[in-house]
mmCIF file of the protein (N, C-alpha, C, O) and its ligand, coordinates in Angstrom:
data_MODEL
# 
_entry.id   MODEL 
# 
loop_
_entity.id 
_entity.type 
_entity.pdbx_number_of_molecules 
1 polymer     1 
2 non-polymer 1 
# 
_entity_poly.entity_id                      1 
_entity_poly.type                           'polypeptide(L)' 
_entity_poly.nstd_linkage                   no 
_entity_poly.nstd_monomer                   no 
_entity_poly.pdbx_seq_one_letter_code       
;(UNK)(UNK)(UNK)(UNK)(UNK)(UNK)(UNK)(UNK)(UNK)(UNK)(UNK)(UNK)(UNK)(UNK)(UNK)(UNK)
(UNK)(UNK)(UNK)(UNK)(UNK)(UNK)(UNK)(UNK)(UNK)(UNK)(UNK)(UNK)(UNK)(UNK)(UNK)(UNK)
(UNK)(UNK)(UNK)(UNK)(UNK)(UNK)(UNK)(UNK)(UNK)(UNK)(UNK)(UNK)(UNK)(UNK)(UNK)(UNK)
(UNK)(UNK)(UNK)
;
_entity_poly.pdbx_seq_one_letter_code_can   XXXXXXXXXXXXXXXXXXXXXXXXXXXXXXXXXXXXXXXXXXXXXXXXXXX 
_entity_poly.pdbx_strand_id                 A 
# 
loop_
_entity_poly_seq.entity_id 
_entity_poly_seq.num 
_entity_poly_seq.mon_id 
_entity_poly_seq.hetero 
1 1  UNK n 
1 2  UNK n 
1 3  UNK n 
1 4  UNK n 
1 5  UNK n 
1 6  UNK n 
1 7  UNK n 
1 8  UNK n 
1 9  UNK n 
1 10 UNK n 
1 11 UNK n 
1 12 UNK n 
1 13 UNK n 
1 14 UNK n 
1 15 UNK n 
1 16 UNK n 
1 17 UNK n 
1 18 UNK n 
1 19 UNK n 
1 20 UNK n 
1 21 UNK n 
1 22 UNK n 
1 23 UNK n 
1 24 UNK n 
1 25 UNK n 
1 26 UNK n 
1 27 UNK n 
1 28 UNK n 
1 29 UNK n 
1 30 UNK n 
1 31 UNK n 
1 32 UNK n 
1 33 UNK n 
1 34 UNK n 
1 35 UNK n 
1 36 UNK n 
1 37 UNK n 
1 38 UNK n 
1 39 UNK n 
1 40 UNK n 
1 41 UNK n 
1 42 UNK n 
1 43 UNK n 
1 44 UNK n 
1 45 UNK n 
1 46 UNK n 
1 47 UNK n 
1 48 UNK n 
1 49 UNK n 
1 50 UNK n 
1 51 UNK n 
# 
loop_
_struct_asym.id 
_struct_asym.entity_id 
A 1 
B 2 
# 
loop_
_chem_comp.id 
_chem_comp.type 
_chem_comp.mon_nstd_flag 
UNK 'L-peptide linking' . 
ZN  non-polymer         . 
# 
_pdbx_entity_nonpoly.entity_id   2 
_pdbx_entity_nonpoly.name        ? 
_pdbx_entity_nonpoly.comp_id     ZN 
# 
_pdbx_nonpoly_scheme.asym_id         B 
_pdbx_nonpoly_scheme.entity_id       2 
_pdbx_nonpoly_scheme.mon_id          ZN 
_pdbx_nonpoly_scheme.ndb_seq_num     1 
_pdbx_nonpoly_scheme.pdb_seq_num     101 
_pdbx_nonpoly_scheme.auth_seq_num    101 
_pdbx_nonpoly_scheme.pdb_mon_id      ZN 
_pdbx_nonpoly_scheme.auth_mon_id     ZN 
_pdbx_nonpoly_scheme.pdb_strand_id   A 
_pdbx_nonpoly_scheme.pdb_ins_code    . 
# 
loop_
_atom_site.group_PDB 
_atom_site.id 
_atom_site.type_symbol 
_atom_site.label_atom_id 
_atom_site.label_alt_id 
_atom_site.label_comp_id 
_atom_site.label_asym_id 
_atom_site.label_entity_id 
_atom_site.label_seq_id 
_atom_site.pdbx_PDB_ins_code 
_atom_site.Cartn_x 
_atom_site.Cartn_y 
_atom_site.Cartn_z 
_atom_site.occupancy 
_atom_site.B_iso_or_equiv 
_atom_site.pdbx_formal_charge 
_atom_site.auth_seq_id 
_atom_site.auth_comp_id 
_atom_site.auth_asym_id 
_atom_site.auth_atom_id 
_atom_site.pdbx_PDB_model_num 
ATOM   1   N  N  . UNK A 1 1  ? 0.831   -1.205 0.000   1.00 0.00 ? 1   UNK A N  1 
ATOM   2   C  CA . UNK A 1 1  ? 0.000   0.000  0.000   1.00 0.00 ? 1   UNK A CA 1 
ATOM   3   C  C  . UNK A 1 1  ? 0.866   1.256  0.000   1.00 0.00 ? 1   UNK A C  1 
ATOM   4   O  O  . UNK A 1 1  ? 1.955   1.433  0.546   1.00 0.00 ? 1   UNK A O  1 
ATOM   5   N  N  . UNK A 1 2  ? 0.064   2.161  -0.807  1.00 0.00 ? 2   UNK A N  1 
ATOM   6   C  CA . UNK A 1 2  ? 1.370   3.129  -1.201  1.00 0.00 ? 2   UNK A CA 1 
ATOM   7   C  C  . UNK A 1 2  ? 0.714   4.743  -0.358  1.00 0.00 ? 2   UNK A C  1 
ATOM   8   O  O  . UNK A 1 2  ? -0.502  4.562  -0.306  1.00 0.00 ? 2   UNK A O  1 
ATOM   9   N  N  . UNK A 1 3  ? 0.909   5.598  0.026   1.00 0.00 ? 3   UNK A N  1 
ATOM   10  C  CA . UNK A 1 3  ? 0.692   6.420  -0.101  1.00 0.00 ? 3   UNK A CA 1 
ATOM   11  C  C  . UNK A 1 3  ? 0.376   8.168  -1.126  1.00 0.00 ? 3   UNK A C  1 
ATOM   12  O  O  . UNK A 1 3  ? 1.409   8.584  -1.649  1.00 0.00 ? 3   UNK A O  1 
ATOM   13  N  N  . UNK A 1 4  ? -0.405  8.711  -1.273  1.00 0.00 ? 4   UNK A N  1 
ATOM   14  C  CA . UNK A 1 4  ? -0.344  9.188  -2.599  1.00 0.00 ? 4   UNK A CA 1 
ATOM   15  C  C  . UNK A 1 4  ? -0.974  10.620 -1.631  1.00 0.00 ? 4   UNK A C  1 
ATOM   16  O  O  . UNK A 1 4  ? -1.819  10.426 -0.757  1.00 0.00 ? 4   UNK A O  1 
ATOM   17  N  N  . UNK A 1 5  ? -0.343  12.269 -1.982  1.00 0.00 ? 5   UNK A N  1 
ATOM   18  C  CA . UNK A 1 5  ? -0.312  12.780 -1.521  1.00 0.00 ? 5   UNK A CA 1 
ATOM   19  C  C  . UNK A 1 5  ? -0.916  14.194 -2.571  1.00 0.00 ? 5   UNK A C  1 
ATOM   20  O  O  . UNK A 1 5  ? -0.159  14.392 -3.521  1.00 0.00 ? 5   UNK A O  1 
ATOM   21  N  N  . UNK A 1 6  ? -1.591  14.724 -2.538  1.00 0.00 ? 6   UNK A N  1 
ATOM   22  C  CA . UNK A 1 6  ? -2.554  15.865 -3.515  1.00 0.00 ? 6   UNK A CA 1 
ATOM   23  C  C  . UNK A 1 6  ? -1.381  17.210 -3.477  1.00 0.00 ? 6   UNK A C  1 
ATOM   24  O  O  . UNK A 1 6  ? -1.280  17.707 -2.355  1.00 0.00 ? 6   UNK A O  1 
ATOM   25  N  N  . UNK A 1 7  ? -0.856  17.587 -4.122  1.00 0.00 ? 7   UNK A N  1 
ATOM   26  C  CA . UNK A 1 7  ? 0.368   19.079 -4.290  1.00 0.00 ? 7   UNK A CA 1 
ATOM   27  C  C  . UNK A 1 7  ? -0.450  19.916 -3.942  1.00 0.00 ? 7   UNK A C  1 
ATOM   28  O  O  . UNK A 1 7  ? 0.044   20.807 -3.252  1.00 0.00 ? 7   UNK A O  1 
ATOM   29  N  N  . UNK A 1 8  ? -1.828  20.026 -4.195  1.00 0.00 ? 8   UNK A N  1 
ATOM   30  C  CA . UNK A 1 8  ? -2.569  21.476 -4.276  1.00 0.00 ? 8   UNK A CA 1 
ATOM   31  C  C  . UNK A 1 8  ? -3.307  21.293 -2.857  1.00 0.00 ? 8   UNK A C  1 
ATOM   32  O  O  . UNK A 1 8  ? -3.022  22.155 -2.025  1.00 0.00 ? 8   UNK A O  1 
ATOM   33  N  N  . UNK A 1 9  ? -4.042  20.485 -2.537  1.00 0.00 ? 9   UNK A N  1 
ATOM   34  C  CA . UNK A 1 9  ? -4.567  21.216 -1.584  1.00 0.00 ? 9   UNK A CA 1 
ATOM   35  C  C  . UNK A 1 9  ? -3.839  19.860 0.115   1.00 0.00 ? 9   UNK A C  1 
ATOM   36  O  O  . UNK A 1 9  ? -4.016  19.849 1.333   1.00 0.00 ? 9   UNK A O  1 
ATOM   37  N  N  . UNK A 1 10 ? -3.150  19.095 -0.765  1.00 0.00 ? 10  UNK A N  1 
ATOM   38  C  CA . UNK A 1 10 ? -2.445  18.412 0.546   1.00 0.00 ? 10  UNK A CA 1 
ATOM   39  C  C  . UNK A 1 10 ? -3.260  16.871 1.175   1.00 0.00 ? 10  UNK A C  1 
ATOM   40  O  O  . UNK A 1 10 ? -2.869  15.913 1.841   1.00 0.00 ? 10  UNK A O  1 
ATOM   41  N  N  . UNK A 1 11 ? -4.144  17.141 0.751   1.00 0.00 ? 11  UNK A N  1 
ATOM   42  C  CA . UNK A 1 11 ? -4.830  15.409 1.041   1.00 0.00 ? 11  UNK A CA 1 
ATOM   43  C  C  . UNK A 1 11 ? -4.481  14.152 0.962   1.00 0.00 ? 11  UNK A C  1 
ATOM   44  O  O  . UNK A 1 11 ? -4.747  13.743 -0.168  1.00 0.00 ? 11  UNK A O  1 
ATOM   45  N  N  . UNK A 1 12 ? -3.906  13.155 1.771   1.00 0.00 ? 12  UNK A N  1 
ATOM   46  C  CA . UNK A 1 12 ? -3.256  12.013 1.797   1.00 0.00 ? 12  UNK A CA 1 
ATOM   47  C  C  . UNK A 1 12 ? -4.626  11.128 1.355   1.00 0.00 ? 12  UNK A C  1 
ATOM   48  O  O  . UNK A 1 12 ? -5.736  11.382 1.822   1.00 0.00 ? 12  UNK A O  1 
ATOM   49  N  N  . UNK A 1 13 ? -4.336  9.906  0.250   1.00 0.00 ? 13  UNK A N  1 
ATOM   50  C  CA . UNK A 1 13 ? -4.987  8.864  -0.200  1.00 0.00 ? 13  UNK A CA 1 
ATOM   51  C  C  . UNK A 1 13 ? -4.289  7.537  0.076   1.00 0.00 ? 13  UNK A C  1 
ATOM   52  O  O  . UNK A 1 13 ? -3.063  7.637  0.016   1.00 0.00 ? 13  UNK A O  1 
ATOM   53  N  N  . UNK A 1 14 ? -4.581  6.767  0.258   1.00 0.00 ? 14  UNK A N  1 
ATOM   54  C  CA . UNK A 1 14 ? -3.889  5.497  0.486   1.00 0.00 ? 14  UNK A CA 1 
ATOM   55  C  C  . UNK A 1 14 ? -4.425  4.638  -0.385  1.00 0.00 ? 14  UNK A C  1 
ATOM   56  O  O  . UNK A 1 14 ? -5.655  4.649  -0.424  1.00 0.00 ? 14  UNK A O  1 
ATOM   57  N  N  . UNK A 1 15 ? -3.453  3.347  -1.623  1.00 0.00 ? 15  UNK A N  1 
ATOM   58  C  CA . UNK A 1 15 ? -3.934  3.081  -2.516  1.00 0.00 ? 15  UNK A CA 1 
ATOM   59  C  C  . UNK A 1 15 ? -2.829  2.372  -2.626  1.00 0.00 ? 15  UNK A C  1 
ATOM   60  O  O  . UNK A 1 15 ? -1.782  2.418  -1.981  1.00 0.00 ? 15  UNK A O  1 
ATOM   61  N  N  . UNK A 1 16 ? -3.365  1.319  -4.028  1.00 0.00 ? 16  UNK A N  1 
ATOM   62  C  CA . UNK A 1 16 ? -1.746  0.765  -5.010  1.00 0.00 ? 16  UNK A CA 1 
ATOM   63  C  C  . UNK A 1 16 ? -1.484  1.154  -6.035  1.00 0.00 ? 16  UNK A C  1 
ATOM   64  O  O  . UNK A 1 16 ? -0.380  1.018  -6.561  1.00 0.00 ? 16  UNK A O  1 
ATOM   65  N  N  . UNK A 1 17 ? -2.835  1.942  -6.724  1.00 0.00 ? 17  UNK A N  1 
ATOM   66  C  CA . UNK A 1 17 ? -2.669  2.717  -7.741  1.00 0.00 ? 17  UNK A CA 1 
ATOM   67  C  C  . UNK A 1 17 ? -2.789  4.310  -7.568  1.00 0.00 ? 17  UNK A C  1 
ATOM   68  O  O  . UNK A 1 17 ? -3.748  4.804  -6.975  1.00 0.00 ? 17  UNK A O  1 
ATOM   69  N  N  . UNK A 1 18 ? -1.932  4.950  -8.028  1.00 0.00 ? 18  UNK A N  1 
ATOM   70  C  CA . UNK A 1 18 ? -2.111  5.855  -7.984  1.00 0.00 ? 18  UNK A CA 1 
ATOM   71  C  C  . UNK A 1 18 ? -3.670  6.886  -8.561  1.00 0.00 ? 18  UNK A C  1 
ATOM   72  O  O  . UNK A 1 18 ? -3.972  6.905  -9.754  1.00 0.00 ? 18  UNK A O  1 
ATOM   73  N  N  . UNK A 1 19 ? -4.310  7.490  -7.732  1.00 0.00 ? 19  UNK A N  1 
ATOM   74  C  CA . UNK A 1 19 ? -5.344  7.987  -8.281  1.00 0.00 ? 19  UNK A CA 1 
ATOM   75  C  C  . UNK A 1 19 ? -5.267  8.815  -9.449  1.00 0.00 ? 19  UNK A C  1 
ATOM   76  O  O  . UNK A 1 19 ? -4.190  9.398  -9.569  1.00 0.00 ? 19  UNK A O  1 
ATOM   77  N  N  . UNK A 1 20 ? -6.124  9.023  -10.346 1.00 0.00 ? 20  UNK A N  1 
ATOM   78  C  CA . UNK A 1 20 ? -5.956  10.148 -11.676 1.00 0.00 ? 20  UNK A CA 1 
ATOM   79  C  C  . UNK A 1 20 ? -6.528  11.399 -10.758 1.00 0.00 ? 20  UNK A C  1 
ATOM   80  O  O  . UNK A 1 20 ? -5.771  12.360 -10.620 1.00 0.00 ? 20  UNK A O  1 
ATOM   81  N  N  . UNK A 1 21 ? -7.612  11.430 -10.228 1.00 0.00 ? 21  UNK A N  1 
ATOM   82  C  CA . UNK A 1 21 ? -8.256  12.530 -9.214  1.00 0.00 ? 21  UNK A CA 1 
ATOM   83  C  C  . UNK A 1 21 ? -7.988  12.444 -8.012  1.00 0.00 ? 21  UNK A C  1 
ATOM   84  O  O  . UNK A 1 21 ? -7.831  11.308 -7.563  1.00 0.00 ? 21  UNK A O  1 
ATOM   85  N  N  . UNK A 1 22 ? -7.807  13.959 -6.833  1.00 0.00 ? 22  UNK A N  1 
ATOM   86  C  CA . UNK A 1 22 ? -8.073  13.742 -5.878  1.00 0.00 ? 22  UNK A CA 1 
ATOM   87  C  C  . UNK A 1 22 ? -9.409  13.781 -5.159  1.00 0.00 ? 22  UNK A C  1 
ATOM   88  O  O  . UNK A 1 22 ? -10.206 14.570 -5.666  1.00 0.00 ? 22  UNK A O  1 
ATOM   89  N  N  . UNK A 1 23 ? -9.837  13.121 -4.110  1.00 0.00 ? 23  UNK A N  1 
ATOM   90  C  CA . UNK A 1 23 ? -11.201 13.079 -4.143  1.00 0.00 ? 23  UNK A CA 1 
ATOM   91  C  C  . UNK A 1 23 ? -11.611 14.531 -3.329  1.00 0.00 ? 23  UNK A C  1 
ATOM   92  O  O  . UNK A 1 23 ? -12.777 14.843 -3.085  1.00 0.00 ? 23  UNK A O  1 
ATOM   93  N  N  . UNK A 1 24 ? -10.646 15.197 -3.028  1.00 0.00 ? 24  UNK A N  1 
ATOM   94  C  CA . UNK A 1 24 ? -10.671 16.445 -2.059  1.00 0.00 ? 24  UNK A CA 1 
ATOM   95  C  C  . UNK A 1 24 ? -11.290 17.370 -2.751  1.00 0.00 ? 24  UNK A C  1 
ATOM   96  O  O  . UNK A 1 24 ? -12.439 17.794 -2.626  1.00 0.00 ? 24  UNK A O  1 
ATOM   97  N  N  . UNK A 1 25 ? -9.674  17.931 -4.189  1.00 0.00 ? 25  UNK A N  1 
ATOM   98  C  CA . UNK A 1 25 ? -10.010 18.860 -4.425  1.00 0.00 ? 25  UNK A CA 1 
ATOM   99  C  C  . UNK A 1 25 ? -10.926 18.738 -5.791  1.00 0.00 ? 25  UNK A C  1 
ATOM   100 O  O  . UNK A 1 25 ? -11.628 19.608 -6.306  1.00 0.00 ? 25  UNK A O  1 
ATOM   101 N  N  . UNK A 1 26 ? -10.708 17.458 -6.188  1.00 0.00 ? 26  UNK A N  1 
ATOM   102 C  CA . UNK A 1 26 ? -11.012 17.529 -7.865  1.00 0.00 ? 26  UNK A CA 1 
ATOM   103 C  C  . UNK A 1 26 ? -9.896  17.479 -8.756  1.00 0.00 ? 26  UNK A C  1 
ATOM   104 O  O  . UNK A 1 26 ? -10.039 17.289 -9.964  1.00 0.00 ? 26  UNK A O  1 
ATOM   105 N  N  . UNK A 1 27 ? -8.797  17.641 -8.204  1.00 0.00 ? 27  UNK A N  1 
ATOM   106 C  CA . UNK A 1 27 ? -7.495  17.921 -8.960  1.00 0.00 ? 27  UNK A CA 1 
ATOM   107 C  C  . UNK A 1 27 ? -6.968  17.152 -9.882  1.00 0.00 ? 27  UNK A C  1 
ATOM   108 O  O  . UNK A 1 27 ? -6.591  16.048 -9.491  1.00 0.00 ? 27  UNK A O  1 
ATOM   109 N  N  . UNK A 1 28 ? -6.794  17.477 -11.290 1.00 0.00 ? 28  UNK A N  1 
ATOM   110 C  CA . UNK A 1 28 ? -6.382  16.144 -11.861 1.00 0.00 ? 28  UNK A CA 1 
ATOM   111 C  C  . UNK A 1 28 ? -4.582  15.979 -11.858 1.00 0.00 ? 28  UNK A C  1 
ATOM   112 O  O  . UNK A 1 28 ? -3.953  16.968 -11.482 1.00 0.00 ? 28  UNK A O  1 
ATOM   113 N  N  . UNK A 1 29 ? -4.017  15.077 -12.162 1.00 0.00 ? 29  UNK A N  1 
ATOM   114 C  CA . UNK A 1 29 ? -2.962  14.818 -11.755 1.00 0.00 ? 29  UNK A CA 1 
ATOM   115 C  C  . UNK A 1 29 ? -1.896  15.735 -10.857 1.00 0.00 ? 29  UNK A C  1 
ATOM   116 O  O  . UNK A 1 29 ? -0.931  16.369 -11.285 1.00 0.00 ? 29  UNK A O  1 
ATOM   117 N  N  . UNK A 1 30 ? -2.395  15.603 -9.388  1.00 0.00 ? 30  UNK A N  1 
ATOM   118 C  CA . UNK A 1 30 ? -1.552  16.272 -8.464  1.00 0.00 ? 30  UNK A CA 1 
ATOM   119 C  C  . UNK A 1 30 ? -1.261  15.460 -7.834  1.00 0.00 ? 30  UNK A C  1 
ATOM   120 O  O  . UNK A 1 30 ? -0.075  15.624 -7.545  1.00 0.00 ? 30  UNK A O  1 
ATOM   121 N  N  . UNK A 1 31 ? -1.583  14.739 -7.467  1.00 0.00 ? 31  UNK A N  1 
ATOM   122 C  CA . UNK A 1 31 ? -1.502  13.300 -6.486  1.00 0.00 ? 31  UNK A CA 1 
ATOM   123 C  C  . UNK A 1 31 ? 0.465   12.647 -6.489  1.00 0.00 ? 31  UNK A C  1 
ATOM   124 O  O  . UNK A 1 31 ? 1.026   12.147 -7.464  1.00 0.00 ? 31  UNK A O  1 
ATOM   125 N  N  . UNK A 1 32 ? 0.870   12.803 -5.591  1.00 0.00 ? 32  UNK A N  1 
ATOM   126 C  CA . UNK A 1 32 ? 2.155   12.140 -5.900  1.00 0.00 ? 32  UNK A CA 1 
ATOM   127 C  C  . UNK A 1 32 ? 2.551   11.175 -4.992  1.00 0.00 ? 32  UNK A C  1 
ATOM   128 O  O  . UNK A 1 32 ? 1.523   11.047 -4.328  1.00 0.00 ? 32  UNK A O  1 
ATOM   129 N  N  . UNK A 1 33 ? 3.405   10.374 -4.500  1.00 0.00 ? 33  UNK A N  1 
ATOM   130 C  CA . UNK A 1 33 ? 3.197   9.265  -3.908  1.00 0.00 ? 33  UNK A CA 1 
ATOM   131 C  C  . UNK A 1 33 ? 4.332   9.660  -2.748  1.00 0.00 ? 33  UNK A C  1 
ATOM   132 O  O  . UNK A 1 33 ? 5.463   10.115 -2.920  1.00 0.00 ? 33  UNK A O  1 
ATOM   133 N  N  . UNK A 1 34 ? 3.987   9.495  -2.129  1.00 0.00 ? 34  UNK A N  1 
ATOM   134 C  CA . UNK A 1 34 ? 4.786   9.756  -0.287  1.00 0.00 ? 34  UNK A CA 1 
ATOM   135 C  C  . UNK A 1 34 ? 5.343   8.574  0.041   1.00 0.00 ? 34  UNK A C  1 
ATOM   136 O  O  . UNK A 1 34 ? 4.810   7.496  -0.220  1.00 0.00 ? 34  UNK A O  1 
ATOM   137 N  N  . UNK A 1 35 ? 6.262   8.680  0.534   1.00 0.00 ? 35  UNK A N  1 
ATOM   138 C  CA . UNK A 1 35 ? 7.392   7.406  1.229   1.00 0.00 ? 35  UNK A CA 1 
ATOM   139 C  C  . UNK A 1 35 ? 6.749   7.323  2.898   1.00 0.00 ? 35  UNK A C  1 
ATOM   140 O  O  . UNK A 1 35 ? 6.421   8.287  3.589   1.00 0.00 ? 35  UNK A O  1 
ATOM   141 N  N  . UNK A 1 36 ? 6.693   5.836  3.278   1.00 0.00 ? 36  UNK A N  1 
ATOM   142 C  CA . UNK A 1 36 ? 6.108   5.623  4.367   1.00 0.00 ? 36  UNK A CA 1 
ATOM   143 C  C  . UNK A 1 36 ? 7.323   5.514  5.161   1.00 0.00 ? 36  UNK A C  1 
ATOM   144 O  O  . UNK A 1 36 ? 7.958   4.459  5.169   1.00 0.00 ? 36  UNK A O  1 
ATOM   145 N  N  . UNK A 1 37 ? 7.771   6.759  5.978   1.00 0.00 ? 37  UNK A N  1 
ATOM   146 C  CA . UNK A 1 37 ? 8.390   6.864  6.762   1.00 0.00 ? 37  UNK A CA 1 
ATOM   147 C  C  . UNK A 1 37 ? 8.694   6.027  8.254   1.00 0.00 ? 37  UNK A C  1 
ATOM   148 O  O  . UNK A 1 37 ? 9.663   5.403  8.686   1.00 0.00 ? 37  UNK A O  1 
ATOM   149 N  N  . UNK A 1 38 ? 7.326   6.367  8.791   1.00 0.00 ? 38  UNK A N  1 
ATOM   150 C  CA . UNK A 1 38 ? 6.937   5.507  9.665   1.00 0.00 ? 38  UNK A CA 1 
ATOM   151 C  C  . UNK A 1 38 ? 7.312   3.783  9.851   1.00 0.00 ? 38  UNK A C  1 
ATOM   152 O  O  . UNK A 1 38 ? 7.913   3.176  10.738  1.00 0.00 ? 38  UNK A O  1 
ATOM   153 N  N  . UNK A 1 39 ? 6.707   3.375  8.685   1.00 0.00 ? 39  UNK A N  1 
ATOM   154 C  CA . UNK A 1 39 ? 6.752   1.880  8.151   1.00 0.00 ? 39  UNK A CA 1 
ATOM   155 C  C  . UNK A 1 39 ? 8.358   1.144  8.939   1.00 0.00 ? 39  UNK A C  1 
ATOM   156 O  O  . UNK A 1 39 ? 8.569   0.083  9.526   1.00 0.00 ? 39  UNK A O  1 
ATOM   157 N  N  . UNK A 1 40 ? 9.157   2.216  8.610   1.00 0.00 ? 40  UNK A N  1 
ATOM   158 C  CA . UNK A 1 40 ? 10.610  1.953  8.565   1.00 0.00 ? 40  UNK A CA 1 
ATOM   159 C  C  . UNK A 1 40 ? 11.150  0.359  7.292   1.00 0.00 ? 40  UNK A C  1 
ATOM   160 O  O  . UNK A 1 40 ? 12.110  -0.411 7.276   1.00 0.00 ? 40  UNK A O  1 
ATOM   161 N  N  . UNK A 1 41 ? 9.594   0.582  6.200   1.00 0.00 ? 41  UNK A N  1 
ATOM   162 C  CA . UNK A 1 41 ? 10.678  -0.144 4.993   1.00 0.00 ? 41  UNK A CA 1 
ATOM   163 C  C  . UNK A 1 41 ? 10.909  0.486  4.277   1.00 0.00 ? 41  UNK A C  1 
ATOM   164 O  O  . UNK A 1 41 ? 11.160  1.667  4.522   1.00 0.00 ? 41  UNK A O  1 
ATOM   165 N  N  . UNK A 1 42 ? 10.933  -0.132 2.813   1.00 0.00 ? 42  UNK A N  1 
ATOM   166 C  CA . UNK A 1 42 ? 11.446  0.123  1.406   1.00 0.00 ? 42  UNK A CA 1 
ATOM   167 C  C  . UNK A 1 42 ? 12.455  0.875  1.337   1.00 0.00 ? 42  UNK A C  1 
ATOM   168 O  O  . UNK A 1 42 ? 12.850  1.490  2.328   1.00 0.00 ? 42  UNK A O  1 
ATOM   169 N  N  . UNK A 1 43 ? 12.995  0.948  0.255   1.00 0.00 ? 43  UNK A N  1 
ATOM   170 C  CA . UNK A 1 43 ? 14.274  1.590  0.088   1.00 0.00 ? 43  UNK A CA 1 
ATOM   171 C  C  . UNK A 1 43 ? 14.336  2.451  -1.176  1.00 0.00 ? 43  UNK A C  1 
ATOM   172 O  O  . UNK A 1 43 ? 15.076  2.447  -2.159  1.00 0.00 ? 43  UNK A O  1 
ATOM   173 N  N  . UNK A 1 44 ? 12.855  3.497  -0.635  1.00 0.00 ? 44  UNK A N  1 
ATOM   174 C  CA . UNK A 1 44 ? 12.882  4.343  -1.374  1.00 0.00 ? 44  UNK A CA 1 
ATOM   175 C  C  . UNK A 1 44 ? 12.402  4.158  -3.093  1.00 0.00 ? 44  UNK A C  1 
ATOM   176 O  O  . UNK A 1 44 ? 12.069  5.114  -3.794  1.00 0.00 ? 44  UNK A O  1 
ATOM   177 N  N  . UNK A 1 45 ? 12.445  3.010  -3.470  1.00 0.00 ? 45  UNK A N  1 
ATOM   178 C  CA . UNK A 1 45 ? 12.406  3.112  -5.076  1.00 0.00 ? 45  UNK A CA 1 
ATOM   179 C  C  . UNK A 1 45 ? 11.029  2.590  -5.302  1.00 0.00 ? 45  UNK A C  1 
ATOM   180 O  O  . UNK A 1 45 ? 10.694  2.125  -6.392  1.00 0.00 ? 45  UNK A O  1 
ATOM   181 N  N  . UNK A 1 46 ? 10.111  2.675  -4.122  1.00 0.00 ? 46  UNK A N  1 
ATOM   182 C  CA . UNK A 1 46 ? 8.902   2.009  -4.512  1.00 0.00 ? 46  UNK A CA 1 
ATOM   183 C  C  . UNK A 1 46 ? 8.680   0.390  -4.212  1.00 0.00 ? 46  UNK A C  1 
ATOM   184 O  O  . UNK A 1 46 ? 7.571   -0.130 -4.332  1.00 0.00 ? 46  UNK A O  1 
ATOM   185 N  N  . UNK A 1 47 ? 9.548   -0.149 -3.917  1.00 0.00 ? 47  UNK A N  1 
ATOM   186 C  CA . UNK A 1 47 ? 9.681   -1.815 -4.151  1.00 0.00 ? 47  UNK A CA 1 
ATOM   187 C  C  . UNK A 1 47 ? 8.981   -2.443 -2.676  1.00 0.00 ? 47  UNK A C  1 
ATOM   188 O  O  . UNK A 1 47 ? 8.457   -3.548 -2.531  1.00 0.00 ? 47  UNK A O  1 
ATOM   189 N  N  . UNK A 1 48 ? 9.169   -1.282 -1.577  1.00 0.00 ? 48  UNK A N  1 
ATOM   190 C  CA . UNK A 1 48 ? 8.453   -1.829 -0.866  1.00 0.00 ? 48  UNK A CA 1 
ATOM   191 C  C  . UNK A 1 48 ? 9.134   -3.086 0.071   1.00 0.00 ? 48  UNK A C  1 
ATOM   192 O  O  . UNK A 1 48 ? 8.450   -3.978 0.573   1.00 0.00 ? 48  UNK A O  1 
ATOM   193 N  N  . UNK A 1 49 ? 10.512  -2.985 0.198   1.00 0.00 ? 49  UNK A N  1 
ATOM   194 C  CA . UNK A 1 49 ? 11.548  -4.063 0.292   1.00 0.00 ? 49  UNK A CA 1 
ATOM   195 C  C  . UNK A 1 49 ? 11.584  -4.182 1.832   1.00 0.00 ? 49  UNK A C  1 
ATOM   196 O  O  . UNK A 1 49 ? 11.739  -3.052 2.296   1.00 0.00 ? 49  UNK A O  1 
ATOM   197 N  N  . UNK A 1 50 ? 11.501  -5.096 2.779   1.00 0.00 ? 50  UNK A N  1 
ATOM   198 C  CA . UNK A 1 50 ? 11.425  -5.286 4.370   1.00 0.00 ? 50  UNK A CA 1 
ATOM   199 C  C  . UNK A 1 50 ? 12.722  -5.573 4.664   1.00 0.00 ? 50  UNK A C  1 
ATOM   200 O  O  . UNK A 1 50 ? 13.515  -6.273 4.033   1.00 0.00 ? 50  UNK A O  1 
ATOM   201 N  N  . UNK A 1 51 ? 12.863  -4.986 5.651   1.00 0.00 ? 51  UNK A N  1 
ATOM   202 C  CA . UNK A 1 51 ? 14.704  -5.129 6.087   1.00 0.00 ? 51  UNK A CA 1 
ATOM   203 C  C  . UNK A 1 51 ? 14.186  -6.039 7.371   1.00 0.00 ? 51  UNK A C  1 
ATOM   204 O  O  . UNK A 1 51 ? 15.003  -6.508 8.164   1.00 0.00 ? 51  UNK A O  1 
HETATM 205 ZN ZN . ZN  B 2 .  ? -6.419  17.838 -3.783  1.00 0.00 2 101 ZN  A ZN 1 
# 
């Protein structure tokens, strides 16, 4: 599960695909995908990799 994050008005979505809309603002491709910090995995490239 990826995180996906709206540029314009800031709304976090949680998903595997990235959304075309945000459901907030309406926005079409603003959505960008956030690294799960927290999680303490992946290594950054998306892969989602468990240490
Ligand atoms: Zn938005």
């Amino acid at each position: 599960m990826a995180i996906f994050k709206c540029e314009k008005c800031g709304a976090t979505k949680e998903g595997r695909c990235k959304p075309k809309k945000c459901s907030q603002c309406g926005g079409n491709e603003c959505l960008i995908k956030q690294e799960e910090k927290s999680s303490g995995g992946g290594c950054g490239c998306g892969c989602k990799a468990k240490k």
